[in-house]
ROMARDO-732826 format. One record per residue (C-alpha): residue number from 1; residue in three letters; x, y, z. Coordinates in Angstrom, 3 decimals, m for minus. Layout:
BEGIN
{NUM 'ALA' {X Y Z}}
...
***
This chain:
BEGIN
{1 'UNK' {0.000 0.000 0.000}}
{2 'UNK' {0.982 3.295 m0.855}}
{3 'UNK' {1.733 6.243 1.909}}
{4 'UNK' {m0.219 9.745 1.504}}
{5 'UNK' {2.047 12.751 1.281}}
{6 'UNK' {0.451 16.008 1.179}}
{7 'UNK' {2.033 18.774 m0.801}}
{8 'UNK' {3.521 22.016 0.753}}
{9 'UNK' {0.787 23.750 m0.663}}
{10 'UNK' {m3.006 23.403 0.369}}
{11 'UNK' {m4.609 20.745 m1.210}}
{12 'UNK' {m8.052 19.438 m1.011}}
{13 'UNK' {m7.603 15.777 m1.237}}
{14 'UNK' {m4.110 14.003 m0.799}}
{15 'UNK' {m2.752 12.512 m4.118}}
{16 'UNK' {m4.363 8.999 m4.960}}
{17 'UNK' {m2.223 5.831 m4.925}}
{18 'UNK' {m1.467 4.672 m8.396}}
{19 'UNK' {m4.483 3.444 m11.004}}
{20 'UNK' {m2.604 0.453 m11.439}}
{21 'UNK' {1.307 m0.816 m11.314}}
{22 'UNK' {2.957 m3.123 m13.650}}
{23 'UNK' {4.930 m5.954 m12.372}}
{24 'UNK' {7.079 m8.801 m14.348}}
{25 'UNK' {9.916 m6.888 m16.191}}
{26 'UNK' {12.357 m8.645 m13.424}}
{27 'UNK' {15.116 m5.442 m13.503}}
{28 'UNK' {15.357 m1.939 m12.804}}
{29 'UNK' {13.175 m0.357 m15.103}}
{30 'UNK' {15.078 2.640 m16.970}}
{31 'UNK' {13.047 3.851 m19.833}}
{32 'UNK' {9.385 4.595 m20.411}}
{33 'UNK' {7.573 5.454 m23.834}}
{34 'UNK' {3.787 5.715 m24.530}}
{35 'UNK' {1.697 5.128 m27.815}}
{36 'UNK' {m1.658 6.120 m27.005}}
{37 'UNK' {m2.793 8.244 m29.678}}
{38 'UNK' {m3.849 5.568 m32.488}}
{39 'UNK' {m6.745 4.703 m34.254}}
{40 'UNK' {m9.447 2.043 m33.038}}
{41 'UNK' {m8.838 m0.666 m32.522}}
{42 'UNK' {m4.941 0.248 m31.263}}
{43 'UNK' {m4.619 m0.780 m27.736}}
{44 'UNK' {m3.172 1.635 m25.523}}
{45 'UNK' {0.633 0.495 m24.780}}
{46 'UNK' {3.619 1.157 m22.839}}
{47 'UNK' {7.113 0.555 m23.726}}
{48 'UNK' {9.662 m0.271 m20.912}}
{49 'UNK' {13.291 m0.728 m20.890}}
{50 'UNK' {15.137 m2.920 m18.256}}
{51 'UNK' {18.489 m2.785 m16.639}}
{52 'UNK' {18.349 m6.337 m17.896}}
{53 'UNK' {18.233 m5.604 m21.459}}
{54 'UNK' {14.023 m6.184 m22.047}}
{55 'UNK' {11.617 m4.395 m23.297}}
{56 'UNK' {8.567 m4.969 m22.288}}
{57 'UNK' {5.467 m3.443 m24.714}}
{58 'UNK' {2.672 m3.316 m21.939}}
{59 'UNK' {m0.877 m3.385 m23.029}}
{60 'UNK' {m2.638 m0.947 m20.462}}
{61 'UNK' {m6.203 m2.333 m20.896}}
{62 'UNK' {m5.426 m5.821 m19.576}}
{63 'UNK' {m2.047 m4.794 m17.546}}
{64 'UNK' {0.155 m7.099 m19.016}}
{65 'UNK' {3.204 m7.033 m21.122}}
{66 'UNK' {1.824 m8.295 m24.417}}
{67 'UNK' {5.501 m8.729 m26.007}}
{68 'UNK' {9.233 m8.680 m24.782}}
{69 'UNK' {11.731 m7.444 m27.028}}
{70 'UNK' {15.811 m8.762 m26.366}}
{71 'UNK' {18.055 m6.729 m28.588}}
{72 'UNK' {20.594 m5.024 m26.503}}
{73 'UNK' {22.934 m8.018 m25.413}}
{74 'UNK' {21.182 m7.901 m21.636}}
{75 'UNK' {22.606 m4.415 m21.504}}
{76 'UNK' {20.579 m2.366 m19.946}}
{77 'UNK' {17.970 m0.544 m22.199}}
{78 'UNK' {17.545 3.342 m21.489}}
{79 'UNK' {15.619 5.368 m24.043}}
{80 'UNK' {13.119 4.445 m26.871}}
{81 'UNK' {10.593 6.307 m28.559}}
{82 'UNK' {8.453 5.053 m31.570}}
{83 'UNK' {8.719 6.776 m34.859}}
{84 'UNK' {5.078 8.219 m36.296}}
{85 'UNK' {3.914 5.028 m35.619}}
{86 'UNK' {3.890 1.957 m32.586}}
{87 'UNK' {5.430 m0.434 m35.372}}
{88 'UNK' {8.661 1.571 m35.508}}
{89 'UNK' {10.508 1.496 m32.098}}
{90 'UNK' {13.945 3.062 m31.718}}
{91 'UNK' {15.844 2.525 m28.549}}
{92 'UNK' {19.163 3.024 m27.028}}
{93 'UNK' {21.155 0.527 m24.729}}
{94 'UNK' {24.484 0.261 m22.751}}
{95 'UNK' {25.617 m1.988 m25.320}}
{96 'UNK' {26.682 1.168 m27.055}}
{97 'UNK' {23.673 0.088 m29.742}}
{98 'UNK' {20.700 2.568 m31.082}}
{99 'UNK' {18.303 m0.164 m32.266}}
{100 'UNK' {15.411 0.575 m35.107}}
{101 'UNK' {12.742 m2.032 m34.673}}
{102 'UNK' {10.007 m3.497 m37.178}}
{103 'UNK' {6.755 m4.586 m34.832}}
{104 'UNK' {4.359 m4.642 m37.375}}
{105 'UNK' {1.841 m8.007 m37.648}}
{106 'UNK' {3.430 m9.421 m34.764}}
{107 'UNK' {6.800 m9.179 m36.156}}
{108 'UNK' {9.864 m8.264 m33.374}}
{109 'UNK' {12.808 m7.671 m35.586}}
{110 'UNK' {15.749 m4.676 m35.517}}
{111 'UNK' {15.975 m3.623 m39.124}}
{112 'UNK' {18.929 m1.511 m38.048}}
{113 'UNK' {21.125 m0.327 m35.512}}
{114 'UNK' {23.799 2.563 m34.890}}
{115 'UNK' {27.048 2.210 m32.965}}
{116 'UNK' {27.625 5.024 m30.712}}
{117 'UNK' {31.126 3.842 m29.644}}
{118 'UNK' {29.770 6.305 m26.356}}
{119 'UNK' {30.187 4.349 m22.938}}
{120 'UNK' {27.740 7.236 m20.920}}
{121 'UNK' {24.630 7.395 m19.859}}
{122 'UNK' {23.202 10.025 m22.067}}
{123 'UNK' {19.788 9.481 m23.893}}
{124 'UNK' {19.529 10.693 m27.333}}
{125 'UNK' {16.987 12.748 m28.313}}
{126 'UNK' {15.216 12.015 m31.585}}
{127 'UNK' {13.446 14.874 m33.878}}
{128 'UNK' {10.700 14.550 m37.054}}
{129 'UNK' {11.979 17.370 m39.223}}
{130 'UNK' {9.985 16.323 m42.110}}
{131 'UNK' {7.358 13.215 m43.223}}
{132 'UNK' {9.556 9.967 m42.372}}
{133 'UNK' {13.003 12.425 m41.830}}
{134 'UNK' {14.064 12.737 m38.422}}
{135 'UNK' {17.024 14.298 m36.821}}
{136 'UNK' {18.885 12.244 m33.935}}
{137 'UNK' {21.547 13.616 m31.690}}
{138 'UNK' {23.459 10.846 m29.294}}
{139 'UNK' {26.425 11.533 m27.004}}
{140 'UNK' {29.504 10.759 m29.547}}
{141 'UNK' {32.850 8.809 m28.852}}
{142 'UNK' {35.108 11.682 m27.928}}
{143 'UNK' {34.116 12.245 m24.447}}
{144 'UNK' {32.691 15.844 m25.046}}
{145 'UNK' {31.138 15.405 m28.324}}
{146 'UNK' {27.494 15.372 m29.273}}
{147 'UNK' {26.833 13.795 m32.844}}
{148 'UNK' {23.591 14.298 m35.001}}
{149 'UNK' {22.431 12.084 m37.673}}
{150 'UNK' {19.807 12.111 m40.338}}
{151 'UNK' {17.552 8.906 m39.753}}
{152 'UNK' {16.651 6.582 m41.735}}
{153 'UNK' {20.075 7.244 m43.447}}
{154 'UNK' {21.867 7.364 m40.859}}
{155 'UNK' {23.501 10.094 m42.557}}
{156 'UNK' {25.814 12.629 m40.356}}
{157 'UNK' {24.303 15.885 m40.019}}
{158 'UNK' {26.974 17.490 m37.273}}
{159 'UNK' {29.863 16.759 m35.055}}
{160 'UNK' {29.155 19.249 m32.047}}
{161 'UNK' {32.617 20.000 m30.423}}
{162 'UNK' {32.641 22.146 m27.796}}
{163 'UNK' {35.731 25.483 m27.942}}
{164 'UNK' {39.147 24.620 m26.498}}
{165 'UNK' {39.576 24.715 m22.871}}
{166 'UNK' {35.454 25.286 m22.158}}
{167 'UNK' {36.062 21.744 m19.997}}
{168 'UNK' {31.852 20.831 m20.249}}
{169 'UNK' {32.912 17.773 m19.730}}
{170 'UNK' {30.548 14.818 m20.785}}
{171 'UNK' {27.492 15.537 m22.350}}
{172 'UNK' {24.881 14.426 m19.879}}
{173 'UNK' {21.052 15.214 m21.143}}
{174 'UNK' {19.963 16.315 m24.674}}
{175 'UNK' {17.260 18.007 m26.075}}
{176 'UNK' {16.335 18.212 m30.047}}
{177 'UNK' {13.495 21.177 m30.630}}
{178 'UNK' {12.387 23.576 m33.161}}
{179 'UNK' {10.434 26.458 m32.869}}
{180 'UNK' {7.966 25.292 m35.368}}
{181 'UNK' {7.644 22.974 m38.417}}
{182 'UNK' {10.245 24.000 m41.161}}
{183 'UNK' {12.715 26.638 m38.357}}
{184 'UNK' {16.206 25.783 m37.414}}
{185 'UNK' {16.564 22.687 m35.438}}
{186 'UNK' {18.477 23.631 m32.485}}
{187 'UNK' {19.855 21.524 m29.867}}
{188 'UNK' {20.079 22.118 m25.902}}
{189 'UNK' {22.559 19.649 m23.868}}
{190 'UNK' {22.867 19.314 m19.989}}
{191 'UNK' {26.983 18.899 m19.565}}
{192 'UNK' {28.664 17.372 m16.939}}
{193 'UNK' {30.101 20.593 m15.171}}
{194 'UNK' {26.658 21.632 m14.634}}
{195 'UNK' {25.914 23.849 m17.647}}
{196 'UNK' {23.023 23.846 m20.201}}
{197 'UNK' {24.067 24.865 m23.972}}
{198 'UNK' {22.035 25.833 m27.059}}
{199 'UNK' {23.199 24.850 m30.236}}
{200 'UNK' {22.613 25.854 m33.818}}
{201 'UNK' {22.921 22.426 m35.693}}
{202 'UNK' {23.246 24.137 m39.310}}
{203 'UNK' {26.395 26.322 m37.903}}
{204 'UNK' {27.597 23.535 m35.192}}
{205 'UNK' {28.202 26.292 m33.100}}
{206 'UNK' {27.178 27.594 m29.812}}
{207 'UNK' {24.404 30.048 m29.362}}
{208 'UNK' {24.835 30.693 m25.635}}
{209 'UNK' {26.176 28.796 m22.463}}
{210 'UNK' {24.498 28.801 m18.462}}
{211 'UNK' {25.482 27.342 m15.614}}
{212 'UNK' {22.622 25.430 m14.171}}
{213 'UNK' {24.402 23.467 m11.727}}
{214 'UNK' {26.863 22.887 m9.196}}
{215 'UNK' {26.727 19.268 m10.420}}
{216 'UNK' {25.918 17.359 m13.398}}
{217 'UNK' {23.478 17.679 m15.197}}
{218 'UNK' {21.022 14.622 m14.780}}
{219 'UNK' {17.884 15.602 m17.056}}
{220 'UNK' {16.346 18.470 m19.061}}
{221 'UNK' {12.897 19.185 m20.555}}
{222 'UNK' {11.903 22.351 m22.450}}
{223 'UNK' {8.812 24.216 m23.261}}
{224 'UNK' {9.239 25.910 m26.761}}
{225 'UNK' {6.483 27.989 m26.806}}
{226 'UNK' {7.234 29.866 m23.541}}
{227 'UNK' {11.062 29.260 m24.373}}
{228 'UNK' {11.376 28.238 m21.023}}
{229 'UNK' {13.253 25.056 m19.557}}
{230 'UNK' {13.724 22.948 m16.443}}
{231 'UNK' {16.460 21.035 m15.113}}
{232 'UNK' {17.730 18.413 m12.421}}
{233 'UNK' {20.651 17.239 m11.039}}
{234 'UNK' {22.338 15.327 m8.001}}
{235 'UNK' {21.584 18.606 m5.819}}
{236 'UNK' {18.391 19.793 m3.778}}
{237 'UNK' {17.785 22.303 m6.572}}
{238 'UNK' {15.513 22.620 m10.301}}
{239 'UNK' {16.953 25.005 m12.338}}
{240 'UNK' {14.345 27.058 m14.518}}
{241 'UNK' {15.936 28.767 m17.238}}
{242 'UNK' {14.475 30.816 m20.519}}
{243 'UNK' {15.219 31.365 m23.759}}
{244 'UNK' {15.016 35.709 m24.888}}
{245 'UNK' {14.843 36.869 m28.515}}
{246 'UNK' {18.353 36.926 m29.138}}
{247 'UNK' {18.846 33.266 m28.322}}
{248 'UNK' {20.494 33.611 m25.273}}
{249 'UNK' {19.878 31.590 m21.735}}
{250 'UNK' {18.993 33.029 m18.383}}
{251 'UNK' {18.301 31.667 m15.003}}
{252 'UNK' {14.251 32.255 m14.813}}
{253 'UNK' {14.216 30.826 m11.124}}
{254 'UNK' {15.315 27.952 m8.974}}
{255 'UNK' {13.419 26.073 m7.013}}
{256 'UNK' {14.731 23.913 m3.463}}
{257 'UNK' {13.970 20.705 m3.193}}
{258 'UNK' {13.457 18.889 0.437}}
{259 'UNK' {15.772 15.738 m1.065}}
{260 'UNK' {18.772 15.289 m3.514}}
{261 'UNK' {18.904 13.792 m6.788}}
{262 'UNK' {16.645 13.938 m9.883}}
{263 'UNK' {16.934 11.387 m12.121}}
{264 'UNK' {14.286 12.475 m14.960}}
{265 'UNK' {11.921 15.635 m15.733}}
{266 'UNK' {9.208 15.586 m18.117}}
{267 'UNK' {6.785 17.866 m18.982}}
{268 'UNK' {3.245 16.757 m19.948}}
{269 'UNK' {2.200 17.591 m23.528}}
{270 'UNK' {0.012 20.422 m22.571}}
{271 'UNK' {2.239 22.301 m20.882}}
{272 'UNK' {0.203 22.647 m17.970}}
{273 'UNK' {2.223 20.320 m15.223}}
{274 'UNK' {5.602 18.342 m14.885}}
{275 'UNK' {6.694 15.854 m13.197}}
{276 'UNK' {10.293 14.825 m11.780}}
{277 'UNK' {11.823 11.188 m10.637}}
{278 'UNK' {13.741 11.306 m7.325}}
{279 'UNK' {16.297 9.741 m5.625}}
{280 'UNK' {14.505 9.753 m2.885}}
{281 'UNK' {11.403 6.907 m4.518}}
{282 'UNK' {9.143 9.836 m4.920}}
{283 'UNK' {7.273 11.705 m7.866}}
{284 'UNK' {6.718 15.108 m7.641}}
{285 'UNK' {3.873 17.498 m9.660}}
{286 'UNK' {4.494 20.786 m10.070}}
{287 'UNK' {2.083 23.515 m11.839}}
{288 'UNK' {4.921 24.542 m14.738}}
{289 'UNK' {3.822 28.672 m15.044}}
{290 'UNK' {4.796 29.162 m11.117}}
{291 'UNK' {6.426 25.958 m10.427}}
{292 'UNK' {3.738 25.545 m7.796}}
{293 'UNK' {4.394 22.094 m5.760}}
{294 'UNK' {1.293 20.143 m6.257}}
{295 'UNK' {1.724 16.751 m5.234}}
{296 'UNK' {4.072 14.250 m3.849}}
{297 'UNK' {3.391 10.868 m5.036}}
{298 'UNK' {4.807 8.173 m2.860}}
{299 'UNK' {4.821 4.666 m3.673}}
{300 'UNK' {8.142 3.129 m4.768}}
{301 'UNK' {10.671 2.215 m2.515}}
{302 'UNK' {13.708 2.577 m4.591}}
{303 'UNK' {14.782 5.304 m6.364}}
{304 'UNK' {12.648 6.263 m9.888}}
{305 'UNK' {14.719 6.532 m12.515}}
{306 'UNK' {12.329 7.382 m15.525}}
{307 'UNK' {8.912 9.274 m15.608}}
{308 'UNK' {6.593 9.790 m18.775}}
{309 'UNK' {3.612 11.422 m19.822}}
{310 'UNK' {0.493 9.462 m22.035}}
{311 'UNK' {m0.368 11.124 m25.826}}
{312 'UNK' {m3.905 10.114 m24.767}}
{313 'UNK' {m5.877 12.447 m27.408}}
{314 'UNK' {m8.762 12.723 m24.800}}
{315 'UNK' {m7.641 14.783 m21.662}}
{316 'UNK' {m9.257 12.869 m19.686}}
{317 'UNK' {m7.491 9.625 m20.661}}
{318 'UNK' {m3.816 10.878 m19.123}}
{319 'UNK' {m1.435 9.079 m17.424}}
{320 'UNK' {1.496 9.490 m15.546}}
{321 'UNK' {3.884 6.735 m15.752}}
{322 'UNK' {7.347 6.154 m13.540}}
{323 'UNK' {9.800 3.075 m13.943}}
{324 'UNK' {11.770 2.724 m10.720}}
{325 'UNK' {14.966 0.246 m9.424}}
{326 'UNK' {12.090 m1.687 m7.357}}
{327 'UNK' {11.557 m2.991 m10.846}}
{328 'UNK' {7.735 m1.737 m10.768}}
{329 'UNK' {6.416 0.895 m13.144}}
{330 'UNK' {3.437 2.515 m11.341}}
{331 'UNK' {0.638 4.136 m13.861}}
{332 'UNK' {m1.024 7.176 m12.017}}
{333 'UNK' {m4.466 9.654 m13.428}}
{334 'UNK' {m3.158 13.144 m11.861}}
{335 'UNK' {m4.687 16.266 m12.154}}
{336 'UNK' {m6.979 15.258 m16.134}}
{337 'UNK' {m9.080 17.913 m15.874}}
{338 'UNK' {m6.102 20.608 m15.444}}
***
């Protein structure tokens, strides 16, 4: 059973336990995706990647993992995403491997694969810059490099390198955006020494550099429309940052947390809340205009390392989804209606 903790702020109710919590992936669960948005008669899934090297594809009406994917060596798996459709699965493993997967009619075959040669834990972050087209930036082999590539092709794009002597160190978090269909990709990455930097893929250049962070930084999310940004790290602190007209970053606010260590930020398609993964086994909801605290959701008993949002179409369909090192992925309806 789940404890009740009430948020700093007033509340009405306490937060609810979870809806429901998936059990069975047997590992540390790393990396969450949702495909919720299809046509009837899709099923509502969830993808899940294990420290064990599984991923699970969870169907959410009947609870259960409907399929279990093995094509990261029993490395552990740590991002996916699909690609315009639930068929075509990308994910990323610390077998150094970017795997494109076919899961059409029941099929469960990688069609291809990239090799970062990268030996960190830094998700890549994919982009669709055009019908089928998508950009994908991945923390390279030289220890400070981000590379982008063109998928399908796997064509190279960029080599990001940052000046002489700016000692970033790893890249840690990254973040592919554009301001709308058809502008500049640009690229923000979360560095080891605790700064965030935007980059201008068609220059490979840097636009503008802000320390964030004492420590390194552990995960990023940002809001394009409000060009405004959130980060986590190892410390008691978010970082909110923004984005003015001449492309340059600036701390917004901060924001202290009661425990260390974020492991993930996400915020929900709408741009109305986000939610964080802590160290310390909890979730936490905050409104994302003030960065109002609006719930703390407590049930896992080991640190969480992922959290997603659902692309439910309907509102009121949402979920909330966090994979933790308890191996259990709890699946939480928080604030719908919002």
């Amino acid at each position: 059973m789940s404890k009740v903790l009430t948020a700093p702020c007033s509340m009405a109710l306490p937060p609810p336990d979870p809806q429901f919590v998936l059990r069975g992936t047997g590992a540390a669960v790393h990396a969450l995706h949702f495909s919720c948005g299809g046509q009837e008669p899709d099923v509502p899934v969830l993808f899940s990647g294990s420290e064990n090297g599984f991923i699970h594809v969870w169907n959410l009406e009947t609870h259960r993992a409907d399929t279990a994917l093995d094509g990261h060596g029993r490395k552990s798996v740590y991002r996916m995403e699909t690609m315009g459709s639930r068929n075509r699965l990308l994910s990323q493993g610390r077998d150094q491997r970017i795997c494109l997967w076919d899961l059409a009619e029941g099929r469960t075959s990688v069609t291809d694969s990239v090799f970062t040669e990268n030996v960190g834990f830094c998700r890549c972050s994919l982009l669709e810059v055009a019908e089928g087209r998508w950009l994908m930036a991945t923390a390279a082999r030289a220890l400070e490099e981000v590379q982008v590539l063109e998928l399908p092709s796997k064509t190279s794009v960029c080599t990001l390198k940052p000046e002489v002597g700016a000692k970033l160190g790893m890249p840690m978090c990254l973040k592919l955006w554009q301001l709308n269909c058809g502008s500049q990709p640009l690229l923000l990455a979360g560095y080891e020494d605790g700064s965030v930097v935007l980059w201008n893929l068609s220059m490979g250049k840097a636009l503008s550099q802000l320390v964030c962070h004492q420590e390194p930084v552990m995960s990023l999310d940002f809001d394009s429309e409000k060009a405004k940004g959130i980060s986590g790290s190892s410390e008691k602190v978010l970082s909110i940052w923004s984005l003015n007209e001449q492309q340059n970053l600036q701390v917004y606010k901060t924001h202290k947390l009661v425990n260390a260590g974020i492991s993930d930020i996400t915020i929900r398609p709408d741009k109305k809340i986000l939610a964080t993964a802590g160290w310390d086994h909890r979730i936490r909801i905050f409104g994302w205009r003030k960065l109002k605290p609006l719930a703390v959701l407590d049930y896992h008993t080991a640190t969480i390392h992922c959290v997603r949002f659902s692309d439910h179409k309907n509102p009121s369909g949402r979920l909330l989804a966090a994979g933790s090192k308890d191996h259990r992925i709890s699946i939480w309806s928080i604030y719908t209606q919002t």
